[in-house]
C-alpha positions in Angstrom: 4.6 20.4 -6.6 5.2 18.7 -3.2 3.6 15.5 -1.8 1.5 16.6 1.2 0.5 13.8 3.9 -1.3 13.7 6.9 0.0 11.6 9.6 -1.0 10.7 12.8 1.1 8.4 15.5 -2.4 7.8 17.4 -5.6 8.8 17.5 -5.2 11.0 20.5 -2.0 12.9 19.0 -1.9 15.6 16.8 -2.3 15.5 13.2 0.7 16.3 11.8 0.3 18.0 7.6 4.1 16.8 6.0 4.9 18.3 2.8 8.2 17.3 0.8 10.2 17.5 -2.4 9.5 21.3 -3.1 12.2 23.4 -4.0 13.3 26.5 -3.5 12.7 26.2 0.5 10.5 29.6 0.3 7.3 27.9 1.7 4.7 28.4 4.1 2.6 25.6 5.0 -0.6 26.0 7.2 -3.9 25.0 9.0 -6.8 26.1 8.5 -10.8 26.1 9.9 -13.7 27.4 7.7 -10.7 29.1 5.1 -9.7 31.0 8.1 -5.6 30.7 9.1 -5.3 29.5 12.9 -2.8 29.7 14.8 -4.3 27.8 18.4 -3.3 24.5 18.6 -0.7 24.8 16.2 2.4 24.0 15.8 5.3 24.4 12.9 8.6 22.7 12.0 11.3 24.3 10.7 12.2 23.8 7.1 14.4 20.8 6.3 16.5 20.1 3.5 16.2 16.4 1.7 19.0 14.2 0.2 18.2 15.1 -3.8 18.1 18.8 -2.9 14.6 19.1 -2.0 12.9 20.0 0.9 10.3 19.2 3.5 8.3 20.7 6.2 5.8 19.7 8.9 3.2 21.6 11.0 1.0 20.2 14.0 -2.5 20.5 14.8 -4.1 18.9 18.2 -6.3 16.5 16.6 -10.3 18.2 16.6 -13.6 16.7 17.9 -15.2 14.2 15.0 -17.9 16.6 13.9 -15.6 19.4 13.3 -12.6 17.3 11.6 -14.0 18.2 8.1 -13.7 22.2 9.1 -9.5 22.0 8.7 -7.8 21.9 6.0 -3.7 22.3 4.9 -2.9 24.5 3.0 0.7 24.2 1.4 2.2 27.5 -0.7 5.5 27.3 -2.3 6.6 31.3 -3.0 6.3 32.1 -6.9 3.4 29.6 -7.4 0.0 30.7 -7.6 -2.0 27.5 -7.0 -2.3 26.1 -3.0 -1.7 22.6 -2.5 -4.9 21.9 -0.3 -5.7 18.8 1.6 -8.6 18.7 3.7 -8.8 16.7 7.1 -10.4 13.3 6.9 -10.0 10.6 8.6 -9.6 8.5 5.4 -6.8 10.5 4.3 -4.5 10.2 7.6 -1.8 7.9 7.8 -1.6 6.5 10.9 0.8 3.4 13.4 -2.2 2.4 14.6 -3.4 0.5 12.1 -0.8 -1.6 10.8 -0.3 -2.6 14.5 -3.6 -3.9 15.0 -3.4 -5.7 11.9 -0.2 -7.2 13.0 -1.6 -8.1 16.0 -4.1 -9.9 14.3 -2.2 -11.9 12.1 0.0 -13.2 15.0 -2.9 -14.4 16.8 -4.3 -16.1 13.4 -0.3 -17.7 13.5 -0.2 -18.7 17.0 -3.9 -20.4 16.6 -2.8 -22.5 13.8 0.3 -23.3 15.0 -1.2 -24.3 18.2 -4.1 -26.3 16.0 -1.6 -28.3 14.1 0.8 -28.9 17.4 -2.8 -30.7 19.2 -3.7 -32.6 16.3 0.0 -34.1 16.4 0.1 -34.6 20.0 -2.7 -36.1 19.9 -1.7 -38.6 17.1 1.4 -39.3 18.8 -0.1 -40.3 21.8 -2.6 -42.8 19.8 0.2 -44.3 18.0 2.8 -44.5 21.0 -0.4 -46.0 23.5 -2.8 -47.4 20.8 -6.4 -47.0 20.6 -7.8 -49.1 23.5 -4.5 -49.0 25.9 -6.1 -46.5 28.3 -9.7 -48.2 29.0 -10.6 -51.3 31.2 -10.9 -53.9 28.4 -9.3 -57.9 29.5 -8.5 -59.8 26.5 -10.9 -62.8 26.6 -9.6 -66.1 25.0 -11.8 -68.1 22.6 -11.8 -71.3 21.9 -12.7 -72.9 18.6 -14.1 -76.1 17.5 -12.5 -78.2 15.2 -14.4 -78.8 12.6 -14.0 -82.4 11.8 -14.9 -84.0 14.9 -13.4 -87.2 14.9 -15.0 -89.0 17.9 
């Protein structure tokens, strides 16, 4: 049997139902709402053949409102085969770009606020060191004179 995916490039493009590695290339592979084929909305790839012989296939649906998403299902048949690969339309279930670029996103931003972290703390050591820690504020060095302590008068 076939490994059937649902992908997605965004959450406003259509859901796309990929099946490969079946063989022979007799297939169908279809949407469908309440068990019901449908046609509206939809729109299928052409059969394509895979480097070890196998093939794979693709068909579009324009992505439903939230409450009716668990309605669709796709349905993959492979001629001479009497069981349906079914995979029913959940969010959970759809690969999509969109989140492996937000987390990306946010692990730059964790790198950049680090890196920027550790730059300050360095700057700001350097400047200590090259300046020292009074060099900056108003202070006169007062002299002090001492006592001996054998007076010999």
């Amino acid at each position: 049997l076939p490994s059937v995916y649902l992908l997605q490039k965004s959450s406003s493009s259509a859901v796309s139902c990929h099946a490969t590695g079946f063989y022979p290339d007799r297939a169908e592979l279809l949407w469908r709402r309440d068990g019901e084929e449908i046609h509206e909305g939809v729109e299928k790839g052409q059969i394509l053949p895979n480097n070890d012989g196998t093939f794979q296939m693709s068909v579009d649906l324009q992505p439903p409102s939230g409450e009716d998403m668990q309605r669709y299902e796709c349905v993959f048949q492979l001629s001479g085969v009497k069981e349906d690969v079914v995979t029913k339309l959940e969010k959970a279930k759809i690969r999509t770009n969109e989140d492996s670029s937000s987390q990306i996103w946010i692990i730059i931003g964790v790198i950049v606020a680090v890196i920027s972290a550790v730059l300050a703390v360095a700057a700001f050591f350097l400047y200590r060191k090259k300046n020292g820690p009074c060099k900056d504020k108003d202070y006169t060095a007062v002299q002090q004179k001492t006592k001996p302590e054998n007076p010999s008068a």
